[in-house]
FIKOLZA-1660 file (N, C-alpha, C; in steps of 0.1 Angstrom, whole numbers, plus 5000, padded with zeros to 4 digits):
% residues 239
   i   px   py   pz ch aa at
   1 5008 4988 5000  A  X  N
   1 5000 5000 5000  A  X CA
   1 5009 5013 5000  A  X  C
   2 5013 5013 5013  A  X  N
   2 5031 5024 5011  A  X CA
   2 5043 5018 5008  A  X  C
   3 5051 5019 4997  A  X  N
   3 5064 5017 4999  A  X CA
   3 5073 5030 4998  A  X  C
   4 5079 5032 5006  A  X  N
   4 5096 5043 5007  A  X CA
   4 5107 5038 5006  A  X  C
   5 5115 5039 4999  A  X  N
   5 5124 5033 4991  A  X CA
   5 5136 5048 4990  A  X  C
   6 5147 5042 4997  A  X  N
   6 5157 5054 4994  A  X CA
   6 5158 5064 5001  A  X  C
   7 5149 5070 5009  A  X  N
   7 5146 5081 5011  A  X CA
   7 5151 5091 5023  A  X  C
   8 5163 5102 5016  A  X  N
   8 5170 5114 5020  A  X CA
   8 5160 5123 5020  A  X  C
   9 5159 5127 5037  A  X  N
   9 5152 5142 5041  A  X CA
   9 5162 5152 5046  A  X  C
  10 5159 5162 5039  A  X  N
  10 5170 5174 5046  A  X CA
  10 5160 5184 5053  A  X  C
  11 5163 5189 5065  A  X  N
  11 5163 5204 5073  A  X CA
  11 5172 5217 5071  A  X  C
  12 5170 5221 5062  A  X  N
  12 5178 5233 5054  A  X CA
  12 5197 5229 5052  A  X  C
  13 5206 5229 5061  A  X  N
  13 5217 5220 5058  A  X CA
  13 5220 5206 5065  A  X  C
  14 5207 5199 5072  A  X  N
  14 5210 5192 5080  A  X CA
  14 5206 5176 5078  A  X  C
  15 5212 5169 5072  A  X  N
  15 5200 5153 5066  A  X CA
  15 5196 5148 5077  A  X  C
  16 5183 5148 5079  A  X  N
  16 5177 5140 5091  A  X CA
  16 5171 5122 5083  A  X  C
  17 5169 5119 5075  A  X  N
  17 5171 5103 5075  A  X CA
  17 5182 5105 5061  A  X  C
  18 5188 5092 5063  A  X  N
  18 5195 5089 5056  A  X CA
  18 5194 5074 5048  A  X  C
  19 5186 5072 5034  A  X  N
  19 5181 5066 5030  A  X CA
  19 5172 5051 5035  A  X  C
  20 5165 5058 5041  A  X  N
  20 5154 5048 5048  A  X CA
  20 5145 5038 5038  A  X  C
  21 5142 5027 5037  A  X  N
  21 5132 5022 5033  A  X CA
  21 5124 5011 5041  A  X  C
  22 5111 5014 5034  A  X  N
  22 5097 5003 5044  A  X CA
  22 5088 5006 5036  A  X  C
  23 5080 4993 5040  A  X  N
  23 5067 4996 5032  A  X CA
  23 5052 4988 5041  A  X  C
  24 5045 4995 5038  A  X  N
  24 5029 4988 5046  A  X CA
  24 5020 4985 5041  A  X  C
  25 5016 4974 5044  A  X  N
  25 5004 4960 5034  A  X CA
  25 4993 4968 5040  A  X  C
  26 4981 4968 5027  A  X  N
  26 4963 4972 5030  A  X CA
  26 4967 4965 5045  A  X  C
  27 4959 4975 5057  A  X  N
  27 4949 4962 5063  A  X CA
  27 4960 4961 5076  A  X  C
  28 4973 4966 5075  A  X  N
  28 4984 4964 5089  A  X CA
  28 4984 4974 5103  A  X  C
  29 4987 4970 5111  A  X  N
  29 4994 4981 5122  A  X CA
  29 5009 4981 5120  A  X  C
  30 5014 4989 5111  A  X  N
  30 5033 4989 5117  A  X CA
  30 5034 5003 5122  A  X  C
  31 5047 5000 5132  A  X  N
  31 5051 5007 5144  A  X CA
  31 5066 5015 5140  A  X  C
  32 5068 5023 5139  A  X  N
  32 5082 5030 5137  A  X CA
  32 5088 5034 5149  A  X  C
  33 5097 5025 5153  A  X  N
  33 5107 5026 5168  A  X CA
  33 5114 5031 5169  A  X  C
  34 5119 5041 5184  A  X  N
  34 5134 5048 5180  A  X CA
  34 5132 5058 5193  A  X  C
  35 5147 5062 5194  A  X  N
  35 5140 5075 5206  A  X CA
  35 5145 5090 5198  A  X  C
  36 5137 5096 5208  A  X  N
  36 5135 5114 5201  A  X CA
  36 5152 5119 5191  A  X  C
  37 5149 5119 5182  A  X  N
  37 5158 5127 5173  A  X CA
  37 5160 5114 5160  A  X  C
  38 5153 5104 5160  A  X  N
  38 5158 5092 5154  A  X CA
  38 5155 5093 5141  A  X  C
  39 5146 5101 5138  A  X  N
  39 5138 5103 5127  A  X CA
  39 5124 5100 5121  A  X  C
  40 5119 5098 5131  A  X  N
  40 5103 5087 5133  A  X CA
  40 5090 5101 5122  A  X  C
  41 5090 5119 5132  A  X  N
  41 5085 5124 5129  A  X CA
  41 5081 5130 5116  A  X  C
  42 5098 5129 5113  A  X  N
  42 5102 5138 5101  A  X CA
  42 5095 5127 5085  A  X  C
  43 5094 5111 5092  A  X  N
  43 5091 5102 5082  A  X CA
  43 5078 5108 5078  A  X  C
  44 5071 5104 5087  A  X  N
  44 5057 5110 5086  A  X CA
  44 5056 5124 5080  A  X  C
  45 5064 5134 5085  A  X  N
  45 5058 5145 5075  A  X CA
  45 5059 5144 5063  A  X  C
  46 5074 5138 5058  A  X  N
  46 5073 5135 5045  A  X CA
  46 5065 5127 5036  A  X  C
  47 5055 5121 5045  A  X  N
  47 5045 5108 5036  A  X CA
  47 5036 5121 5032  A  X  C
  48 5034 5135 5040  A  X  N
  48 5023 5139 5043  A  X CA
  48 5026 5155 5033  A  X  C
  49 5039 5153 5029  A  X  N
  49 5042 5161 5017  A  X CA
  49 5041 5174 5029  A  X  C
  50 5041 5180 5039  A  X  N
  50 5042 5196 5044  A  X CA
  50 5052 5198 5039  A  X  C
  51 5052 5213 5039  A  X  N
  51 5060 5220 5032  A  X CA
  51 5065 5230 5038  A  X  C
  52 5081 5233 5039  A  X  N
  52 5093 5239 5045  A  X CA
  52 5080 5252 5054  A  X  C
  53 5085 5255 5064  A  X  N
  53 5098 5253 5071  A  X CA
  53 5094 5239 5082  A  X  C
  54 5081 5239 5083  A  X  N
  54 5075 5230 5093  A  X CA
  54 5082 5208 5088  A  X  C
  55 5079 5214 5074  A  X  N
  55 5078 5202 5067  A  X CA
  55 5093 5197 5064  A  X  C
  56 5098 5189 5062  A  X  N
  56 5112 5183 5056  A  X CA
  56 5113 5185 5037  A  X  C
  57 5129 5187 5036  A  X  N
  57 5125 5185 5020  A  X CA
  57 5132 5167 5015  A  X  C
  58 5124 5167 5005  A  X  N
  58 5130 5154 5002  A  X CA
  58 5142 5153 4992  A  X  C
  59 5151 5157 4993  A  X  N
  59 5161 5151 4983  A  X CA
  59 5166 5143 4972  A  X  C
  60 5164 5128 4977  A  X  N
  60 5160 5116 4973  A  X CA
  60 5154 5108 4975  A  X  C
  61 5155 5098 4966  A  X  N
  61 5145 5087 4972  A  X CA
  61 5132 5087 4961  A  X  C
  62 5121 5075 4967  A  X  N
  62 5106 5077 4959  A  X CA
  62 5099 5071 4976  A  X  C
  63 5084 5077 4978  A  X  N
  63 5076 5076 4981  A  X CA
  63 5062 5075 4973  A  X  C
  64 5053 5057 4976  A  X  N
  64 5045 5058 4967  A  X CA
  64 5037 5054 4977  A  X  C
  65 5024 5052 4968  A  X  N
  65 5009 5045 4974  A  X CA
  65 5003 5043 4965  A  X  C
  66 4998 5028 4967  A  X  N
  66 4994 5019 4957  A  X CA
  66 4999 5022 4941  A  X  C
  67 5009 5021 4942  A  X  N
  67 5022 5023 4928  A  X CA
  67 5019 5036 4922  A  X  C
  68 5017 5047 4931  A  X  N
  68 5013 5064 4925  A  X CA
  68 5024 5072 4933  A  X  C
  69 5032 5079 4928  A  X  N
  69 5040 5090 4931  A  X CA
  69 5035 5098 4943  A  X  C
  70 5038 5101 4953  A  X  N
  70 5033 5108 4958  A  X CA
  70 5044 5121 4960  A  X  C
  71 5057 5124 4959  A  X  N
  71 5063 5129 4951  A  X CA
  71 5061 5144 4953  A  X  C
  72 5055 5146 4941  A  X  N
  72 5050 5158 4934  A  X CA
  72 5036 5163 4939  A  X  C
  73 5031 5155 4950  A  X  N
  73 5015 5156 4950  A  X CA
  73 5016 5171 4966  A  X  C
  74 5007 5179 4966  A  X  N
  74 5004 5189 4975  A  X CA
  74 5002 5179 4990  A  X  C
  75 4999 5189 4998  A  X  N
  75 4998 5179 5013  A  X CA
  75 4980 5184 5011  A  X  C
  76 4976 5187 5006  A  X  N
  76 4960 5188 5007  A  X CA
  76 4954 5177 4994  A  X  C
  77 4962 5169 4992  A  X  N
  77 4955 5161 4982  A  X CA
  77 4958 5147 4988  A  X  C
  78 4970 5147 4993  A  X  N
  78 4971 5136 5002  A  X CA
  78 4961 5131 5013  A  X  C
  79 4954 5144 5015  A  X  N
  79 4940 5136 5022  A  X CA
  79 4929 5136 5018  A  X  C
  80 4930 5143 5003  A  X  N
  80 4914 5144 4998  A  X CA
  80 4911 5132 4987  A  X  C
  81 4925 5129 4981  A  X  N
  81 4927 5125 4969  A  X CA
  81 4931 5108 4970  A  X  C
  82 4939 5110 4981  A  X  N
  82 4949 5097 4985  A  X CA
  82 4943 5091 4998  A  X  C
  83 4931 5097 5006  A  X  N
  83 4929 5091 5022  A  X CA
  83 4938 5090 5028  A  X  C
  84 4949 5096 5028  A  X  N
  84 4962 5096 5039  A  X CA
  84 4961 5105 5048  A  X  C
  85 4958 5102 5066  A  X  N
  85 4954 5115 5075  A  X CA
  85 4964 5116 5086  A  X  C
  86 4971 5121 5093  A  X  N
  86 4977 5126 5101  A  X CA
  86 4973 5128 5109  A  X  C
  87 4979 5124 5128  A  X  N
  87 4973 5126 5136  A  X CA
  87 4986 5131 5147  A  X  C
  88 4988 5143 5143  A  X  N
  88 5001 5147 5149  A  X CA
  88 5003 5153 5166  A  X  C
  89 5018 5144 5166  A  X  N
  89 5021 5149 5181  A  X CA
  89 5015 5161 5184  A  X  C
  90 5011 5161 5194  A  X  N
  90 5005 5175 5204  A  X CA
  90 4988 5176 5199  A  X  C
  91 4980 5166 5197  A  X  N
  91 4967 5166 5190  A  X CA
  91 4965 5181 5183  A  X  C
  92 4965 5191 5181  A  X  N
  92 4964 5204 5172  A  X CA
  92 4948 5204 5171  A  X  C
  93 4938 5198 5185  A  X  N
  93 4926 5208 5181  A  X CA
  93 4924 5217 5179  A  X  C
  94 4912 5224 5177  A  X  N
  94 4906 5238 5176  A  X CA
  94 4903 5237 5187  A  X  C
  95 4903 5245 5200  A  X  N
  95 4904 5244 5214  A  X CA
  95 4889 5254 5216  A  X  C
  96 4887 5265 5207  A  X  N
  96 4875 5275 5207  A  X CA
  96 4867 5262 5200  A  X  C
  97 4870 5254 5195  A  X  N
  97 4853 5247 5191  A  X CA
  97 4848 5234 5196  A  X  C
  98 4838 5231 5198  A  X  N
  98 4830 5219 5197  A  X CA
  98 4838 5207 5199  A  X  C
  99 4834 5195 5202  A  X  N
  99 4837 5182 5200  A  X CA
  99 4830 5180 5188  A  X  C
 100 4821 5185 5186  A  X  N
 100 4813 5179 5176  A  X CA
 100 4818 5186 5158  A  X  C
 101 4820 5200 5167  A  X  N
 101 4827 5213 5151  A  X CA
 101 4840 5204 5153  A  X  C
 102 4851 5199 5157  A  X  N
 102 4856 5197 5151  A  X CA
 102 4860 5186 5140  A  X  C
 103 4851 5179 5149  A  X  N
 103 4850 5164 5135  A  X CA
 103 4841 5168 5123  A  X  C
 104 4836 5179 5124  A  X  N
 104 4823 5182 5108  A  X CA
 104 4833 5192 5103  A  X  C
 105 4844 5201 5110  A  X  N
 105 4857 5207 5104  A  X CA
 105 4861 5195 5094  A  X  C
 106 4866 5183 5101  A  X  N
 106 4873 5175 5090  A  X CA
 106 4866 5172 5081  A  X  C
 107 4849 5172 5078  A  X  N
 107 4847 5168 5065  A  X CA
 107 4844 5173 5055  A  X  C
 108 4850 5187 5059  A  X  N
 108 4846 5194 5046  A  X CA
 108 4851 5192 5028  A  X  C
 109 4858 5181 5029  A  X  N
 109 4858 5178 5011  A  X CA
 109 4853 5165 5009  A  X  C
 110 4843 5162 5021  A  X  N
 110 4836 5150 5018  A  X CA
 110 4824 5155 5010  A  X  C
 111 4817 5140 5001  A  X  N
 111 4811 5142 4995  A  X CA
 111 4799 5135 4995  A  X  C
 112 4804 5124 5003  A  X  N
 112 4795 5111 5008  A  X CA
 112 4787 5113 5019  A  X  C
 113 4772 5121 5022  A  X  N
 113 4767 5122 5030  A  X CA
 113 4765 5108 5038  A  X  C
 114 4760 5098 5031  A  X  N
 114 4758 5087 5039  A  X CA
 114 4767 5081 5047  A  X  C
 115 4776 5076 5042  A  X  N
 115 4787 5072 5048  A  X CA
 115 4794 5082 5061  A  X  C
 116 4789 5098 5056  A  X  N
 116 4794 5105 5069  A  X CA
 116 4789 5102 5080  A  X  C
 117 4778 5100 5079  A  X  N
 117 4766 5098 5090  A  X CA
 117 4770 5085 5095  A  X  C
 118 4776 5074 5088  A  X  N
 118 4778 5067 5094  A  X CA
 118 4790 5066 5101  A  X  C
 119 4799 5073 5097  A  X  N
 119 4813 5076 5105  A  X CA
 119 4813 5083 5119  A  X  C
 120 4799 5091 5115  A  X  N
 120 4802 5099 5131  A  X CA
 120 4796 5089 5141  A  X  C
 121 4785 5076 5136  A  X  N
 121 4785 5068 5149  A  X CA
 121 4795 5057 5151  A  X  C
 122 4804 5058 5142  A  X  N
 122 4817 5051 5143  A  X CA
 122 4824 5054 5152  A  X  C
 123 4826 5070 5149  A  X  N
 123 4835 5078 5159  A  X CA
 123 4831 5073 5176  A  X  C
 124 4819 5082 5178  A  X  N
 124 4807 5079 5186  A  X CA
 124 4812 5066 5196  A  X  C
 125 4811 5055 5187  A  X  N
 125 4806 5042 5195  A  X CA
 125 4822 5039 5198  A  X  C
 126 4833 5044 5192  A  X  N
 126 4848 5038 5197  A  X CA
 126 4849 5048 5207  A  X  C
 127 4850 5058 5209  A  X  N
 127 4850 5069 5221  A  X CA
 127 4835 5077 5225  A  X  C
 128 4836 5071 5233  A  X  N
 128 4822 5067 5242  A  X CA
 128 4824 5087 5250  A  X  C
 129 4836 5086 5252  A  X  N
 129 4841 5099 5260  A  X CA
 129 4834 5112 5250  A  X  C
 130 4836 5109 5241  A  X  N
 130 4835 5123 5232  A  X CA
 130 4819 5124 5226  A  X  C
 131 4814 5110 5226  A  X  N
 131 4795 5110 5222  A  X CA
 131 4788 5121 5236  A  X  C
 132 4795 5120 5253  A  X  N
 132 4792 5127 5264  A  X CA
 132 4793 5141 5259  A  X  C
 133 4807 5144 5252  A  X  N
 133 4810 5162 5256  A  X CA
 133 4807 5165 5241  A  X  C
 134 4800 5160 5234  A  X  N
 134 4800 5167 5223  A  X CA
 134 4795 5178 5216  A  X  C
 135 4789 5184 5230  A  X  N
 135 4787 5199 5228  A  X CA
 135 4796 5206 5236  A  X  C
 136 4809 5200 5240  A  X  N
 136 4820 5208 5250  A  X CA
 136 4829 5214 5237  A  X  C
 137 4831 5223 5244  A  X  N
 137 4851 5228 5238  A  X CA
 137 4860 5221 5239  A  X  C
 138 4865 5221 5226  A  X  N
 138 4878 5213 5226  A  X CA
 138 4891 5215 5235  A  X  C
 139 4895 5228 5243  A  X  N
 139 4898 5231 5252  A  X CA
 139 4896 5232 5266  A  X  C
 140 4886 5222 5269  A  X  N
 140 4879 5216 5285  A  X CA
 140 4881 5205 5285  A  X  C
 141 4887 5196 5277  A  X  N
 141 4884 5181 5272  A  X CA
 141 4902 5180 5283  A  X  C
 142 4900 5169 5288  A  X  N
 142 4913 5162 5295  A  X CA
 142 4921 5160 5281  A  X  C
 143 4936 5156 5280  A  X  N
 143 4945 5154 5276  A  X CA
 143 4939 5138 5265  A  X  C
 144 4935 5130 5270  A  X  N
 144 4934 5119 5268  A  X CA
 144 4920 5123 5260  A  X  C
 145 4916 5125 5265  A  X  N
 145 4898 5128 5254  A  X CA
 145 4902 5134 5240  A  X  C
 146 4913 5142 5243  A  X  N
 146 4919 5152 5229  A  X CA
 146 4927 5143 5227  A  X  C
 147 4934 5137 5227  A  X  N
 147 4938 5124 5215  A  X CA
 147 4928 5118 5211  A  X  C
 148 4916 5117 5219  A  X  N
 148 4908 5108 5211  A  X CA
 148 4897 5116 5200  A  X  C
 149 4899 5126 5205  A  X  N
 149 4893 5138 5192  A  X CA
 149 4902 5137 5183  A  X  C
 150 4916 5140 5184  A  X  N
 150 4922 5139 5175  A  X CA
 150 4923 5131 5160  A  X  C
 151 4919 5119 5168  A  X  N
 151 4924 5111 5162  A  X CA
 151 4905 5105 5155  A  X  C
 152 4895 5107 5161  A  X  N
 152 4883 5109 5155  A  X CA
 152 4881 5119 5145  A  X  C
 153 4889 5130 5144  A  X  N
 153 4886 5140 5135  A  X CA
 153 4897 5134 5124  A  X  C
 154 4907 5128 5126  A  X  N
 154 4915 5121 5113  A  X CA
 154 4904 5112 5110  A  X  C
 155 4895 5102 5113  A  X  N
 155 4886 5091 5108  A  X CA
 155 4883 5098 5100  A  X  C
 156 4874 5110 5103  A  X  N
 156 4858 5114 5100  A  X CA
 156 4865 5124 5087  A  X  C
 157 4874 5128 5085  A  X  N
 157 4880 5133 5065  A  X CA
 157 4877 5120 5060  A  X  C
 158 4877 5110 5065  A  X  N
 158 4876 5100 5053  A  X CA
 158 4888 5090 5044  A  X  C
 159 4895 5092 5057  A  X  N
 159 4909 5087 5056  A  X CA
 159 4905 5070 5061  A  X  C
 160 4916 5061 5050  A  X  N
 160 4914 5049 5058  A  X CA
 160 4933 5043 5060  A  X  C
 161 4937 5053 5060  A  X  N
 161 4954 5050 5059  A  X CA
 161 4958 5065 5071  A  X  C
 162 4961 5060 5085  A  X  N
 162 4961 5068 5098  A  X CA
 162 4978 5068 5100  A  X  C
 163 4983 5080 5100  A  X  N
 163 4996 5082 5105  A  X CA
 163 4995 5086 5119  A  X  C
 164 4995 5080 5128  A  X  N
 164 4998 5082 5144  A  X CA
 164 5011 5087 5148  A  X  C
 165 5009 5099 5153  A  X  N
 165 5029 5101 5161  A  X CA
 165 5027 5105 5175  A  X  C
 166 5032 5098 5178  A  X  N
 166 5034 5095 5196  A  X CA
 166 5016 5096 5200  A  X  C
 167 5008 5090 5198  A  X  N
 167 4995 5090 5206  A  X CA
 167 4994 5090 5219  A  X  C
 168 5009 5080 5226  A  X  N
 168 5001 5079 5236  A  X CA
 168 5011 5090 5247  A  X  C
 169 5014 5098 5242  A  X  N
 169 5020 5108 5249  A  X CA
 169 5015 5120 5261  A  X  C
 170 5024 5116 5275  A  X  N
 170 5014 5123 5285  A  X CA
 170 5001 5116 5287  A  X  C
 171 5000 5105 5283  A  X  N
 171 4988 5100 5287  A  X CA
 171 4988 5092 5303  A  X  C
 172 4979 5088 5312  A  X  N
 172 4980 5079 5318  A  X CA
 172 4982 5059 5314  A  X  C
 173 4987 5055 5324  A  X  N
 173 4988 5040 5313  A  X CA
 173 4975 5033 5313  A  X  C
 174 4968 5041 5323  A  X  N
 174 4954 5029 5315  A  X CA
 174 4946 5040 5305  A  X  C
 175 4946 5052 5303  A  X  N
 175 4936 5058 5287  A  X CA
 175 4950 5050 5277  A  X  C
 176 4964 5051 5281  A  X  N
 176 4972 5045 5272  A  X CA
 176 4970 5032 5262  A  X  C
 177 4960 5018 5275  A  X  N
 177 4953 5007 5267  A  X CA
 177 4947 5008 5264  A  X  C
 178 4936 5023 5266  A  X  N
 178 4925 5021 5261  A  X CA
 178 4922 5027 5245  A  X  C
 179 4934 5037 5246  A  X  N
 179 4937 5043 5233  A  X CA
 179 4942 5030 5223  A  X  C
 180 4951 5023 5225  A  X  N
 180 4953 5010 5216  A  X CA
 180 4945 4999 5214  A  X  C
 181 4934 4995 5223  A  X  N
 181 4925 4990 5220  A  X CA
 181 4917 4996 5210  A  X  C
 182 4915 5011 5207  A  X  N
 182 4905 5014 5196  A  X CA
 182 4913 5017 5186  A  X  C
 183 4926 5017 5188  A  X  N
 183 4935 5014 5176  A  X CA
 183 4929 5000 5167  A  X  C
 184 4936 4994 5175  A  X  N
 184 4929 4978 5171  A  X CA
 184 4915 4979 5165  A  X  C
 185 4906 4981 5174  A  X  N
 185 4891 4983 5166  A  X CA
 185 4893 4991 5149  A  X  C
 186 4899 5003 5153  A  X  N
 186 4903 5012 5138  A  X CA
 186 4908 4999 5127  A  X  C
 187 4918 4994 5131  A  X  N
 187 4925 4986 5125  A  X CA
 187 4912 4978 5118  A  X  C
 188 4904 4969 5124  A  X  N
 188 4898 4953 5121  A  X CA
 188 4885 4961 5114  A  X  C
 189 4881 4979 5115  A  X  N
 189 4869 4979 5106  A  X CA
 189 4875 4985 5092  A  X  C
 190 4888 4982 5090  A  X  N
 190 4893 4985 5078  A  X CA
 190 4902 4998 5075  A  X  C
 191 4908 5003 5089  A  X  N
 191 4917 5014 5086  A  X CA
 191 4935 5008 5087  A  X  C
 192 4944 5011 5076  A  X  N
 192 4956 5007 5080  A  X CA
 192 4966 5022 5087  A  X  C
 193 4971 5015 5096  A  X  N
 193 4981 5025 5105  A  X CA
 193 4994 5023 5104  A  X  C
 194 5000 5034 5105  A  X  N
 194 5017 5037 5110  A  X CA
 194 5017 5047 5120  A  X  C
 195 5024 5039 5130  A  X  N
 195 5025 5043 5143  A  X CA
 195 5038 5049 5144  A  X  C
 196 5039 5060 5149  A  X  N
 196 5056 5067 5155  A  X CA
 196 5051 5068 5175  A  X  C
 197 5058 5052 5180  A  X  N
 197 5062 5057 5196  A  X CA
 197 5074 5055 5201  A  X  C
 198 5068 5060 5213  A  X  N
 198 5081 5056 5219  A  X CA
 198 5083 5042 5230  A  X  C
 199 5064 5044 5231  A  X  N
 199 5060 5032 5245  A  X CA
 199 5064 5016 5237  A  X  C
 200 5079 5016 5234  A  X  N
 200 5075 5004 5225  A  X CA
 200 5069 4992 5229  A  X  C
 201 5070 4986 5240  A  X  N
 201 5061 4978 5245  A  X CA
 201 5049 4978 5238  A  X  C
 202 5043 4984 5240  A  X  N
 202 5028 4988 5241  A  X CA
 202 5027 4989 5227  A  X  C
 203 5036 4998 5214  A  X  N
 203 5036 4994 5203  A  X CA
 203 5038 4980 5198  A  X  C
 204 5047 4975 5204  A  X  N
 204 5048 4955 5200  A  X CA
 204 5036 4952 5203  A  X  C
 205 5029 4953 5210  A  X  N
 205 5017 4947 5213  A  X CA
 205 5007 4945 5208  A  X  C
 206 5006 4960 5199  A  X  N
 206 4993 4958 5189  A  X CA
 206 4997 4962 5175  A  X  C
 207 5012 4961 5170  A  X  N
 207 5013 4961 5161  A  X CA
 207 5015 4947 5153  A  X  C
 208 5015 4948 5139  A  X  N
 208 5020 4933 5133  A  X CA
 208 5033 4937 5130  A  X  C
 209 5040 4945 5126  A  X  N
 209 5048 4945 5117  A  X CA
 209 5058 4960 5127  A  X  C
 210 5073 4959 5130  A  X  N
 210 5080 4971 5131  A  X CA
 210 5094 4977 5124  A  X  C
 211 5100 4985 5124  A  X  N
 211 5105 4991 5124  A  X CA
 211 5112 4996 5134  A  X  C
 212 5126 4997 5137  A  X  N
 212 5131 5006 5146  A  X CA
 212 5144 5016 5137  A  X  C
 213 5146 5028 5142  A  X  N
 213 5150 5038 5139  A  X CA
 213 5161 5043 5148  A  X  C
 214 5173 5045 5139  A  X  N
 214 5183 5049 5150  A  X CA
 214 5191 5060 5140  A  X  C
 215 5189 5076 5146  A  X  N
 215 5200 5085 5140  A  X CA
 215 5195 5086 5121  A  X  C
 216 5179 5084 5118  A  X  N
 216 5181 5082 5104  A  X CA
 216 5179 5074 5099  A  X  C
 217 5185 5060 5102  A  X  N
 217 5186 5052 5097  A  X CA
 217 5173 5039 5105  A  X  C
 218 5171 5030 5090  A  X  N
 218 5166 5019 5102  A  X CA
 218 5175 5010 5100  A  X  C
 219 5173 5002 5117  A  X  N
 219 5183 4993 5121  A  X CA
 219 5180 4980 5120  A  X  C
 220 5164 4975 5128  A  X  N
 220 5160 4964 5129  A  X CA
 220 5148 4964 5122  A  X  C
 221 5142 4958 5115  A  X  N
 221 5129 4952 5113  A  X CA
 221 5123 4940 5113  A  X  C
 222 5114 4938 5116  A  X  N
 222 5106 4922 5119  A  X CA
 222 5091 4922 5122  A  X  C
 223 5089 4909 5125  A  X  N
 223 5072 4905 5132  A  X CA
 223 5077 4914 5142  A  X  C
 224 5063 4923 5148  A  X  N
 224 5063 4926 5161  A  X CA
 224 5065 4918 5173  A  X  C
 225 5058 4905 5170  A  X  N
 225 5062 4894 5180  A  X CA
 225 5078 4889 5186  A  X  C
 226 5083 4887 5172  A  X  N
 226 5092 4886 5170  A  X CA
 226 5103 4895 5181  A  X  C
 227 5102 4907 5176  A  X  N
 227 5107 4917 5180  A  X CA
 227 5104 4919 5197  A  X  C
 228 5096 4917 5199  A  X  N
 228 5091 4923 5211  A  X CA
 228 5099 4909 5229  A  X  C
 229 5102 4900 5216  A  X  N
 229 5107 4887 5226  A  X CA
 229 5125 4884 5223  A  X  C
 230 5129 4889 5213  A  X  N
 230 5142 4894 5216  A  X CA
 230 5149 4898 5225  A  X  C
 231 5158 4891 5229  A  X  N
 231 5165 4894 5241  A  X CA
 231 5178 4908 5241  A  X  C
 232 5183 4906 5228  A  X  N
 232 5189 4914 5227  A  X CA
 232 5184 4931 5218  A  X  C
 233 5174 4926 5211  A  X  N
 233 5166 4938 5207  A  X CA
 233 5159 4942 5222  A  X  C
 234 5155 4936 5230  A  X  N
 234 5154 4947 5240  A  X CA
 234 5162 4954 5251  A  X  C
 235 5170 4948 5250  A  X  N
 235 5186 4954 5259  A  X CA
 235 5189 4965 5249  A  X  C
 236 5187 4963 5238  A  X  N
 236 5195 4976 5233  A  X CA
 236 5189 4986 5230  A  X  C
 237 5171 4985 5224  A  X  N
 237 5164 4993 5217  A  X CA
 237 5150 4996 5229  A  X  C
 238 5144 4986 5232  A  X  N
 238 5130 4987 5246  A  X CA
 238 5134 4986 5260  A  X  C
 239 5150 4988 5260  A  X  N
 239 5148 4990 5281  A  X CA
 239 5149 4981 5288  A  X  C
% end
């Protein structure tokens, strides 16, 4: 579904990956491992095409989906055109609106009334938290409810390919299971994910497939299982 192949990002004189490749099957959870400076975030912006100064530039390399260039493509087509949504570190609500304004914010280039209608009881019935305040401000909501907005307002554009970076961040460790359990749910009604954490644990656990990232580069790849019962991948990479 994604393959990256090759791929040099630069920060004005600075290369932050240094020819990375991976790719993700319709239908997976993979996890991108590493700790802060490794290159996890910068991957994701690049799938997501933003554009300097926030964004990385790409140098080299090809990034595709389902054998299409994405290259050349704007970062506003990437979610209208390609279903590819972004659910970026620090959730980035609208803090002045709604629980409810902000999920009907994200559908404004939908065109599928029905299916919208049925996404908001999608949303709804996986976060039970946000069907309660859905006439609250997005800036009253705990920490944990605004990931789960967040990441409801990435559903409800109409994306079925979810880039996660750090979700479970600042969270407590039990909204932490509970946020990966509706991961999972996301996952099994037909959404594919790439996850950037750091809780790797917790990412072995509900991913199939990882990645780990070191300085740029990746180091290790495998089954998550795999990975997660390694004795020496955890001495050196999970703690």
């Amino acid at each position: 579904m994604l393959e990256i192949d090759n791929l040099h990002v630069r920060y004005g004189n600075i290369e932050a990956l240094h020819g990375i490749s991976f790719r993700v099957k319709e239908g997976e959870i993979v996890a991108l491992l590493g700790a802060n400076g490794a290159g996890k975030s910068t991957t994701l912006m690049s799938i997501m095409r933003l554009v300097p100064p926030e964004g990385p530039v790409v140098t080299k390399g090809r990034i595709s989906y389902k054998g299409e260039d994405l290259l050349p493509v704007p970062a506003h087509a990437i979610v209208a055109k390609y279903g590819i949504g972004l659910v970026p570190e620090g959730r980035h609500i609208f803090g002045n609106l709604t629980v409810y304004e902000n999920l009907k914010l994200a559908t404004y280039a939908r065109k599928d009334q029905d299916q919208m209608l049925r996404d908001y009881e999608r949303v709804f019935s996986l976060f039970p938290r946000l069907a309660d305040r859905k006439h609250q401000r997005g800036d009253t909501l705990s920490g944990g409810e605004q990931q789960m907005l967040a990441m409801g307002r990435a559903f409800m554009s109409g994306v079925r390919f979810i880039l996660l970076d750090e979700p479970s961040m600042g969270l407590a460790p039990l909204l932490m299971q509970e946020l990966f359990r509706v991961l999972k749910q996301l996952n099994e009604v037909g959404a594919t994910i790439l996850l950037v954490e750091q809780n790797a644990h917790l990412a072995l656990k509900y991913a199939h497939r990882a990645y780990v990232m070191e300085a740029g580069r990746i180091v290790i790849q495998g089954a998550a299982e795999d990975l997660a019962e390694d004795a020496e991948i955890r001495k050196a990479y999970l703690g």
